[in-house]
The first five atom37 places (N, CA, C, CB, O) and aatype in JSON, in Angstrom:
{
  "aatype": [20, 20, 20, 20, 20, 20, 20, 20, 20, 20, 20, 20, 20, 20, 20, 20, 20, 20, 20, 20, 20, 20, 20, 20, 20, 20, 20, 20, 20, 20, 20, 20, 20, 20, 20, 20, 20, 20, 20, 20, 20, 20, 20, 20, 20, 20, 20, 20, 20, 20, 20, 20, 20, 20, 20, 20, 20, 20, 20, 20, 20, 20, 20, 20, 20, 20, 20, 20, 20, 20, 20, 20, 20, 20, 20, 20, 20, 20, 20, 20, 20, 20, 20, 20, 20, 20, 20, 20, 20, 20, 20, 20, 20, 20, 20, 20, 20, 20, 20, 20, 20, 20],
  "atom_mask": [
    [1, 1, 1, 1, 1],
    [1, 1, 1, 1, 1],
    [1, 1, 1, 1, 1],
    [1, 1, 1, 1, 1],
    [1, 1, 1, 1, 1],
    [1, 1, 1, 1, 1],
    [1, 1, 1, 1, 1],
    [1, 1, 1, 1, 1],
    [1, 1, 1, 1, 1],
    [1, 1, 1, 1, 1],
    [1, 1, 1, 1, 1],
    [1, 1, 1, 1, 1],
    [1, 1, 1, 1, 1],
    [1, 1, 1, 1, 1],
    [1, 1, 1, 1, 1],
    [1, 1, 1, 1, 1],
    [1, 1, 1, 1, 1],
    [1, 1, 1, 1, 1],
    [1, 1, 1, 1, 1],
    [1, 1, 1, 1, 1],
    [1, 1, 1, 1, 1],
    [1, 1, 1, 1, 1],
    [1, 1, 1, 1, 1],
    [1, 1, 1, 1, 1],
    [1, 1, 1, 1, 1],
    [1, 1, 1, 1, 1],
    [1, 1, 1, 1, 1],
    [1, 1, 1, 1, 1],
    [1, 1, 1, 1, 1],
    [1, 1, 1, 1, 1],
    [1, 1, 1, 1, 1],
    [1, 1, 1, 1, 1],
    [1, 1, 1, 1, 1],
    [1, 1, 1, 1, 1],
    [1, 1, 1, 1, 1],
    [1, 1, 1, 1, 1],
    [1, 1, 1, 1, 1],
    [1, 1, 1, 1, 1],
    [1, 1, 1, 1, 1],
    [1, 1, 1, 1, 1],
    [1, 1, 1, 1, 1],
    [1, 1, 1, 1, 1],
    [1, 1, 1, 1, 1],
    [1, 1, 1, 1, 1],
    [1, 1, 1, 1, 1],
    [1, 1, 1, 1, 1],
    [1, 1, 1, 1, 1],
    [1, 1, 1, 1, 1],
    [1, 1, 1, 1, 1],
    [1, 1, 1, 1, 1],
    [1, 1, 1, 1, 1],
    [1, 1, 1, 1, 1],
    [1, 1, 1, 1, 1],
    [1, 1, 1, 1, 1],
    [1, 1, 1, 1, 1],
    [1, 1, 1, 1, 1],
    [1, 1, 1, 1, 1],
    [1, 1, 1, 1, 1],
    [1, 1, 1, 1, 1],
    [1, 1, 1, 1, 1],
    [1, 1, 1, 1, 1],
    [1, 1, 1, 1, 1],
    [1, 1, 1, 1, 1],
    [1, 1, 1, 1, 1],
    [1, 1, 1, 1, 1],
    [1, 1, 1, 1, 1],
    [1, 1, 1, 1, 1],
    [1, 1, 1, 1, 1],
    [1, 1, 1, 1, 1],
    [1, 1, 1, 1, 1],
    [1, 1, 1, 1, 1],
    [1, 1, 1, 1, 1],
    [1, 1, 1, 1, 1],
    [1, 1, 1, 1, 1],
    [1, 1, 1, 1, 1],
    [1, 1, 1, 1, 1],
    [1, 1, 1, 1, 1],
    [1, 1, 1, 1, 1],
    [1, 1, 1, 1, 1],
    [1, 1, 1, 1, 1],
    [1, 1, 1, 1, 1],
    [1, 1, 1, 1, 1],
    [1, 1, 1, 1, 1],
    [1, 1, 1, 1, 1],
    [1, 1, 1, 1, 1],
    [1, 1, 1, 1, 1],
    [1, 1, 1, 1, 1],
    [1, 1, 1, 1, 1],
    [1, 1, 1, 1, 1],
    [1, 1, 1, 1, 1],
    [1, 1, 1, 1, 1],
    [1, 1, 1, 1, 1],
    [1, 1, 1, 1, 1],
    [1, 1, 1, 1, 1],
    [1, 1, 1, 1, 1],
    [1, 1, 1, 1, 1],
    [1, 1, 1, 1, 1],
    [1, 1, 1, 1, 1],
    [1, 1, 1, 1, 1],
    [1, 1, 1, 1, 1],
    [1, 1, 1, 1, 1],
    [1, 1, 1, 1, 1]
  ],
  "atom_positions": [
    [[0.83, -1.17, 0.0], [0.0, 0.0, 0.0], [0.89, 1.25, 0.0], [-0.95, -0.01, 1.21], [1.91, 1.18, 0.68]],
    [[0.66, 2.27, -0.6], [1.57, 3.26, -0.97], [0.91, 4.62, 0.2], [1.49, 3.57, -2.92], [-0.27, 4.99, 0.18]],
    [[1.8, 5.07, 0.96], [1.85, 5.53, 2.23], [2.3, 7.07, 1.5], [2.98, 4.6, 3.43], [3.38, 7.24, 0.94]],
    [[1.38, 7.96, 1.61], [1.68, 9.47, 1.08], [1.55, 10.39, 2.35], [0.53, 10.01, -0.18], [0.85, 9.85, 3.2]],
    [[2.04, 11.65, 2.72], [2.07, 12.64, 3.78], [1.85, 13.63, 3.13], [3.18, 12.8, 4.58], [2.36, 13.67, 2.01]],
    [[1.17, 14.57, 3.52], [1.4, 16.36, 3.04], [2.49, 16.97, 3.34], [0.46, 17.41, 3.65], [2.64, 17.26, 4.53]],
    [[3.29, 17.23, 2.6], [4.6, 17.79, 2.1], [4.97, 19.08, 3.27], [4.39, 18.42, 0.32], [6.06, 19.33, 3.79]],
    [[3.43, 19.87, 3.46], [2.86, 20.7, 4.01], [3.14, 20.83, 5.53], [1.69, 20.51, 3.68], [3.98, 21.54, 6.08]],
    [[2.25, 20.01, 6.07], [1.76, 19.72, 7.33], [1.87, 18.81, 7.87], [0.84, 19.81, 7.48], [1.34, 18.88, 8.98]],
    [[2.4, 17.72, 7.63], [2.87, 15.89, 7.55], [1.6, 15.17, 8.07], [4.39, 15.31, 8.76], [1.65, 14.35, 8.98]],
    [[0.27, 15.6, 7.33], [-0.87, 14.96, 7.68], [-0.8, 13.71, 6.6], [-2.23, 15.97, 7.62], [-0.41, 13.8, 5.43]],
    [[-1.4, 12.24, 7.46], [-1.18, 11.07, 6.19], [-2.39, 11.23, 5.71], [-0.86, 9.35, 6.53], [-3.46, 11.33, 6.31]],
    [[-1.94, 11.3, 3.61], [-3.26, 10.93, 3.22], [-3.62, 9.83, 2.58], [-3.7, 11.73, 2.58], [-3.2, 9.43, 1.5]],
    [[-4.72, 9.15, 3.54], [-4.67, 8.17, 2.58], [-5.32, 7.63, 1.3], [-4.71, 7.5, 3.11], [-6.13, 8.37, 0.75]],
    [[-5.11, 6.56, 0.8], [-5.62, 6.62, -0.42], [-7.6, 6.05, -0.78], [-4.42, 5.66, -1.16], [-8.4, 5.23, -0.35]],
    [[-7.55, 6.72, -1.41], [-9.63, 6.03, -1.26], [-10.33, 7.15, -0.77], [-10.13, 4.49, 0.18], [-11.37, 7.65, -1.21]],
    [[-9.31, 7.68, 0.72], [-9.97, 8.15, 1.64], [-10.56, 9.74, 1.53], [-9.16, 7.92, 2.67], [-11.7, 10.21, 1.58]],
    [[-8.9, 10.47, 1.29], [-8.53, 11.77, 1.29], [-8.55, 12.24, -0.21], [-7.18, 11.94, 1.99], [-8.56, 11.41, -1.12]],
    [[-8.55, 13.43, -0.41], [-8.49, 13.7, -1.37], [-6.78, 14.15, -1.49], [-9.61, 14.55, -1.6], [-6.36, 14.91, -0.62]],
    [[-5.83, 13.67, -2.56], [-4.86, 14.22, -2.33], [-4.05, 15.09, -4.15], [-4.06, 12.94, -1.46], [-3.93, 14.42, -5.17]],
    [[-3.77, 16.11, -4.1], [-3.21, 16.88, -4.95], [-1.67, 16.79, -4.99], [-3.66, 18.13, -4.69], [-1.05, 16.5, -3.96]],
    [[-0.97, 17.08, -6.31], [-0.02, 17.12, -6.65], [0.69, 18.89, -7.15], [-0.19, 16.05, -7.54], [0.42, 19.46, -8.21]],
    [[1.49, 19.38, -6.16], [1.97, 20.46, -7.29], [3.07, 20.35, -7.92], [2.11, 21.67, -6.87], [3.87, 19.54, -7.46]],
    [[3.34, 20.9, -8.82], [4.61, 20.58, -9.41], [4.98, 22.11, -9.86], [4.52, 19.36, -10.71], [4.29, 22.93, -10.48]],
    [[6.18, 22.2, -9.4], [7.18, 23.12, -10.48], [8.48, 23.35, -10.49], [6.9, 24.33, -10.53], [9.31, 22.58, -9.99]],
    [[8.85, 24.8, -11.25], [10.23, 24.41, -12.23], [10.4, 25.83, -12.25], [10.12, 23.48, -13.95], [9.55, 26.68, -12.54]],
    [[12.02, 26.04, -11.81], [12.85, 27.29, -11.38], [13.96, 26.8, -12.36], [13.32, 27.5, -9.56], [14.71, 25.83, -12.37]],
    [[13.72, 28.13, -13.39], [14.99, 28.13, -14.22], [15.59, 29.7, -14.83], [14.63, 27.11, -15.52], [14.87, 30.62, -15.21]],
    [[16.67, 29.69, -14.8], [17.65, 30.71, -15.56], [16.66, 31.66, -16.78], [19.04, 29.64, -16.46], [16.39, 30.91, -17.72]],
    [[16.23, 32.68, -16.93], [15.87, 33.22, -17.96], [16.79, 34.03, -18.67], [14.89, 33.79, -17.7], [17.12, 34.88, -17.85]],
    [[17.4, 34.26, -19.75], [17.9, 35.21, -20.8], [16.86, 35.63, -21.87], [19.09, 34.59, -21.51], [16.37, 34.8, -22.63]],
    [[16.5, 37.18, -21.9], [15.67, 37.52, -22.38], [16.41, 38.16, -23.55], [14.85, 38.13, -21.56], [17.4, 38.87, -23.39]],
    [[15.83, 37.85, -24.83], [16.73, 38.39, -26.1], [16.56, 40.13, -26.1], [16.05, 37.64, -27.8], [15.73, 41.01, -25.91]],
    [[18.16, 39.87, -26.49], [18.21, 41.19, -26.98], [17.72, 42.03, -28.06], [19.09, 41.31, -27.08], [16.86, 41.47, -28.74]],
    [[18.04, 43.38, -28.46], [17.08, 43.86, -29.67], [17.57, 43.54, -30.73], [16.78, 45.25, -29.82], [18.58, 44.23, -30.87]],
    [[17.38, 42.53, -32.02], [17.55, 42.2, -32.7], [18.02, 43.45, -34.14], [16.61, 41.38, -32.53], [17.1, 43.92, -34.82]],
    [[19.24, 43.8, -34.38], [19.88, 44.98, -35.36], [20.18, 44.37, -36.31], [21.09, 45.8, -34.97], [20.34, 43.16, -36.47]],
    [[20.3, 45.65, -37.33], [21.09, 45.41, -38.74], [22.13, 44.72, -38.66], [21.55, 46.53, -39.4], [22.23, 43.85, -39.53]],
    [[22.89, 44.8, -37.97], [24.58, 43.83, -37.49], [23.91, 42.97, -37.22], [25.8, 44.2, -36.14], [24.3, 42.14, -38.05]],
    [[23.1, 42.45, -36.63], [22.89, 41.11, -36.34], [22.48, 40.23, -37.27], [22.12, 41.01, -35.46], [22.81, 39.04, -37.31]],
    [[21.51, 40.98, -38.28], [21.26, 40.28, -39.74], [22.43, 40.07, -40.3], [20.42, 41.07, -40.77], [22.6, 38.89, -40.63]],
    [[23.83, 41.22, -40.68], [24.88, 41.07, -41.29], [25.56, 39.71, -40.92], [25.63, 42.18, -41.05], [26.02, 38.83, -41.65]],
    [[25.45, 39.84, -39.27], [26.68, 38.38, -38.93], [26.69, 37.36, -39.51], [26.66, 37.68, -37.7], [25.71, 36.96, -40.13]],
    [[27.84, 36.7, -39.44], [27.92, 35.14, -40.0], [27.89, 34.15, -39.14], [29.09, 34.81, -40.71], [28.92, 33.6, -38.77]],
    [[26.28, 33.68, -38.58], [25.91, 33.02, -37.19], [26.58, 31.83, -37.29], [24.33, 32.76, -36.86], [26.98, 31.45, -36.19]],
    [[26.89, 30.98, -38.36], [27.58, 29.67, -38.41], [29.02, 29.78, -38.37], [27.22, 28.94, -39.61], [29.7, 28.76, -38.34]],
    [[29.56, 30.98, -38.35], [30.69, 31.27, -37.54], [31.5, 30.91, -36.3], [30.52, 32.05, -37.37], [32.54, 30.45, -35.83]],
    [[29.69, 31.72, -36.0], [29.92, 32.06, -34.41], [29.48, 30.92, -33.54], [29.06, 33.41, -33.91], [29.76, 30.82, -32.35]],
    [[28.78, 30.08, -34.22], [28.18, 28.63, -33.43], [29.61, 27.71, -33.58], [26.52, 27.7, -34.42], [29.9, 26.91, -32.69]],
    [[30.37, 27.88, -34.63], [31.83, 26.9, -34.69], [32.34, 27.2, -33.59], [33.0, 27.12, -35.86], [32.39, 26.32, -32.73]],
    [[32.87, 28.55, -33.29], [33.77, 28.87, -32.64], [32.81, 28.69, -30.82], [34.38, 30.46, -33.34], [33.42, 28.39, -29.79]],
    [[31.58, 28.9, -30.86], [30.89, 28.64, -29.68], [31.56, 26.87, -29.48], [28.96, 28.9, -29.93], [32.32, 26.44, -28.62]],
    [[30.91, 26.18, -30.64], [31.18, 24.66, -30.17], [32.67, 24.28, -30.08], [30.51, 23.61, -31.2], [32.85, 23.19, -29.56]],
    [[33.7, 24.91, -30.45], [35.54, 24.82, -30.31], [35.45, 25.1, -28.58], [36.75, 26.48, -31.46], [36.02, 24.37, -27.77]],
    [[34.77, 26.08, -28.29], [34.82, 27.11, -27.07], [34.38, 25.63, -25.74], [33.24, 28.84, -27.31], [35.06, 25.35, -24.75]],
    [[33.2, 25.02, -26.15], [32.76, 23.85, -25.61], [33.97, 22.91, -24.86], [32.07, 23.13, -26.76], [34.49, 22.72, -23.77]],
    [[34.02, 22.44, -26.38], [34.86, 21.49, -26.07], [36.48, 21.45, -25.51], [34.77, 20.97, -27.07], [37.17, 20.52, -25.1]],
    [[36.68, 22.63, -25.64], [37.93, 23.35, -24.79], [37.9, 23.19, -23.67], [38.1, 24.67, -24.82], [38.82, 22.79, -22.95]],
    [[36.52, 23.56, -23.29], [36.27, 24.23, -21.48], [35.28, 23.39, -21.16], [35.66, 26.05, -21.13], [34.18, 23.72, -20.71]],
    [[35.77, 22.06, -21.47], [34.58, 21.0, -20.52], [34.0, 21.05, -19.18], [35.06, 19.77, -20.32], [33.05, 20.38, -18.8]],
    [[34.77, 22.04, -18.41], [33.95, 22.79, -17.27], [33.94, 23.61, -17.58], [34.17, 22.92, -16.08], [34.94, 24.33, -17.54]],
    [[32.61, 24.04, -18.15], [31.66, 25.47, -18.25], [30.86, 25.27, -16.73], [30.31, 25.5, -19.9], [30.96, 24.66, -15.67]],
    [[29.91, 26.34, -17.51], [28.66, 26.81, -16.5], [28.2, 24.96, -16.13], [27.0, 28.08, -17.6], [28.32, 24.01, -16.9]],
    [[27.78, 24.95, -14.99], [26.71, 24.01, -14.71], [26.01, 24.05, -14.77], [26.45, 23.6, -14.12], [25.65, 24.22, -13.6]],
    [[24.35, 24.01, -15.96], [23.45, 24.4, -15.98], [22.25, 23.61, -15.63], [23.51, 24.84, -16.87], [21.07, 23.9, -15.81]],
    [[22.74, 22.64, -15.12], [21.59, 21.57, -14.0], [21.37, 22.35, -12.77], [22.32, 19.86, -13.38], [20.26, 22.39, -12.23]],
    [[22.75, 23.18, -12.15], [21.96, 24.05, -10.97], [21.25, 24.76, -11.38], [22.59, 24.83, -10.12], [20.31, 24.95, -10.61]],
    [[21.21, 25.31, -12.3], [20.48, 26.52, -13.1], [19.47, 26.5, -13.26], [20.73, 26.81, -14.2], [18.71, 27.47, -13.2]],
    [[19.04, 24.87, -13.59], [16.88, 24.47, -13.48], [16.99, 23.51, -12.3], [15.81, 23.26, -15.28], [17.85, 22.71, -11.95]],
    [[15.68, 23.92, -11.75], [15.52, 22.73, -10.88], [13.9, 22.79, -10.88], [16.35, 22.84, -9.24], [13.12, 23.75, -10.88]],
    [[13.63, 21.0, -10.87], [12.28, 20.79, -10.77], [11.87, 20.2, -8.98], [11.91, 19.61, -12.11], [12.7, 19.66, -8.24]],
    [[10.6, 20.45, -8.67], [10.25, 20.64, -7.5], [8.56, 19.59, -7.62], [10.25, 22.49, -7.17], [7.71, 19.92, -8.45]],
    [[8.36, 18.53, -6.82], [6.93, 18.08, -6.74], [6.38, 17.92, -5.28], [6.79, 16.72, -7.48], [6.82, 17.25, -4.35]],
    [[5.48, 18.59, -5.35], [4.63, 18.09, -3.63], [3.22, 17.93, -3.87], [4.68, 19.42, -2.21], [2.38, 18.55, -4.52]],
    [[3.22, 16.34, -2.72], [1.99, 16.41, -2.1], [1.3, 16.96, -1.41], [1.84, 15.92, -1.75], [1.79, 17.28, -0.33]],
    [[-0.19, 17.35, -1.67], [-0.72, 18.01, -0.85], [-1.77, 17.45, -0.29], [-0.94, 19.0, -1.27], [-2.36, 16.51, -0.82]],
    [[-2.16, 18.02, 0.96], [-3.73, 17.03, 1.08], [-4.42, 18.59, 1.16], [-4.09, 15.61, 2.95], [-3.88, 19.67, 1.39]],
    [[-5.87, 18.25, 0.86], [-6.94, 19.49, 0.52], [-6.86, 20.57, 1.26], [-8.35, 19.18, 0.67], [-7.11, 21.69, 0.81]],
    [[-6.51, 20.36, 2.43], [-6.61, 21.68, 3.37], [-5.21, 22.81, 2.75], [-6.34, 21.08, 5.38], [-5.33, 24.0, 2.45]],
    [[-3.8, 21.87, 2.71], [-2.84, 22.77, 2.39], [-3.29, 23.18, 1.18], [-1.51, 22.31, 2.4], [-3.36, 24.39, 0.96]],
    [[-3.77, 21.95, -0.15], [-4.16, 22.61, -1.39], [-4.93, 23.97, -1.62], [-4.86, 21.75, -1.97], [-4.71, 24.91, -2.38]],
    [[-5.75, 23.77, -0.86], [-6.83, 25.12, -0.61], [-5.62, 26.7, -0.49], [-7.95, 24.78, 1.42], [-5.48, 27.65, -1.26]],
    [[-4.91, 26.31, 0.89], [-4.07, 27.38, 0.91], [-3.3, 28.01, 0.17], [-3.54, 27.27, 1.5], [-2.91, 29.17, 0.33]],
    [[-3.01, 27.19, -0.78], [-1.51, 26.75, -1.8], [-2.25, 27.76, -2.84], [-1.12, 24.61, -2.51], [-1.85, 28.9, -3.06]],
    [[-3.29, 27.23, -3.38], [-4.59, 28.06, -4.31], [-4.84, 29.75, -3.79], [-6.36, 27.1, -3.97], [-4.83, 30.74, -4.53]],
    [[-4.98, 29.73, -2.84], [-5.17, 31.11, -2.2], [-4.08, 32.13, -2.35], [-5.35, 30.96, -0.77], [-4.36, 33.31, -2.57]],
    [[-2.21, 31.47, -2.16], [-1.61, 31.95, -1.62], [-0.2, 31.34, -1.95], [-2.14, 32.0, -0.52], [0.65, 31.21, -1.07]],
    [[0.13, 30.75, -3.99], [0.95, 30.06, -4.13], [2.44, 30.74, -3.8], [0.69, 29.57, -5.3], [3.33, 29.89, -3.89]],
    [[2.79, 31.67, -3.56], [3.9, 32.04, -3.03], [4.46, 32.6, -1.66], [4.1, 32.65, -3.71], [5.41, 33.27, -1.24]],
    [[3.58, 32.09, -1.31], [3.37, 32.68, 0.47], [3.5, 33.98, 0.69], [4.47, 32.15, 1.58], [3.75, 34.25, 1.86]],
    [[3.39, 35.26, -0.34], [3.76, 36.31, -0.21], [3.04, 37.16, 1.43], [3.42, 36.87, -1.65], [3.72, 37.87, 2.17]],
    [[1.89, 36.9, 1.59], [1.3, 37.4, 2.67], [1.82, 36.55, 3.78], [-0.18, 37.43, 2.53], [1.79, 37.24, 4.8]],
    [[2.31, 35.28, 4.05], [2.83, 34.9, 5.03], [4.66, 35.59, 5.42], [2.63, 33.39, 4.76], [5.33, 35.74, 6.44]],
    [[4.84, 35.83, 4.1], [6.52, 36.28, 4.08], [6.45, 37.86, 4.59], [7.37, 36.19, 2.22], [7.38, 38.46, 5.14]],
    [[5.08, 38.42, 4.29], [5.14, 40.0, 4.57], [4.35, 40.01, 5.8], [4.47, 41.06, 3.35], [3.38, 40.76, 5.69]],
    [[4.46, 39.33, 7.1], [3.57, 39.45, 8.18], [4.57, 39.58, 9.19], [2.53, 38.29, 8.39], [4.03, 39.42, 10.28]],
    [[5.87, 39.82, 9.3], [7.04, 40.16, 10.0], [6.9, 41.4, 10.46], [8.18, 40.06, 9.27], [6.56, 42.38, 9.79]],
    [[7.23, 41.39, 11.9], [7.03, 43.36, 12.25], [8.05, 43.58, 12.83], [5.74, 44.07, 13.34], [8.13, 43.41, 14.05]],
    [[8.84, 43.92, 12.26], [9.89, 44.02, 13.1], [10.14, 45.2, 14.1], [10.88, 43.94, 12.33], [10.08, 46.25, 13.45]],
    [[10.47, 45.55, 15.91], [10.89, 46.53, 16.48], [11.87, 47.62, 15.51], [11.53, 45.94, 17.63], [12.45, 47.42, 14.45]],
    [[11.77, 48.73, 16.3], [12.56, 49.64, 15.72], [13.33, 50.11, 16.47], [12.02, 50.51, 15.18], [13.33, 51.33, 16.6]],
    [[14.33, 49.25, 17.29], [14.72, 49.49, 17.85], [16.56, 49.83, 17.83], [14.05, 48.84, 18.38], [17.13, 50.25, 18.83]]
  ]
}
């Protein structure tokens, strides 16, 4: 029998019983293109992809770009789901800090 918890709240849900949800997501690196110019039409892109792929294989440690995405899945059971729906980035829980001014 396959034994699930809320990721959440470590309530067990079980199966038949509870209703249980899945979220899933995915944090990755964005590069947003630049403005596309007359020079850029001029270039000779198969050039620049040779010398990119020479550049590769030179520097077999480049960037690591597995840290760069990462995928994320949780169980939920209905009560956290509900919250999760209300409030997927906890922004109102993250902004409820008061700090003294002291």
């Amino acid at each position: 029998m396959l034994h699930v918890t809320c990721d959440l709240c470590g309530k067990d849900i079980r199966p038949g019983e509870d209703h249980r949800f899945v979220v899933k997501m995915e944090a990755f690196a964005v590069s947003d293109p630049a403005e596309l110019t007359e020079a850029d039409l001029d270039e000779d892109h198969m050039e620049a992809i040779s010398a990119l792929l020479r550049d590769m294989e030179e520097n077999e440690n480049g960037p690591d770009l597995a840290e760069a995405r990462k995928k994320f899945r949780f169980d939920l059971c209905s009560d956290c789901h509900h919250r999760f729906m209300l409030n997927p980035l906890a922004k109102e829980t993250a902004q409820k800090f008061d700090f003294s001014k002291n």
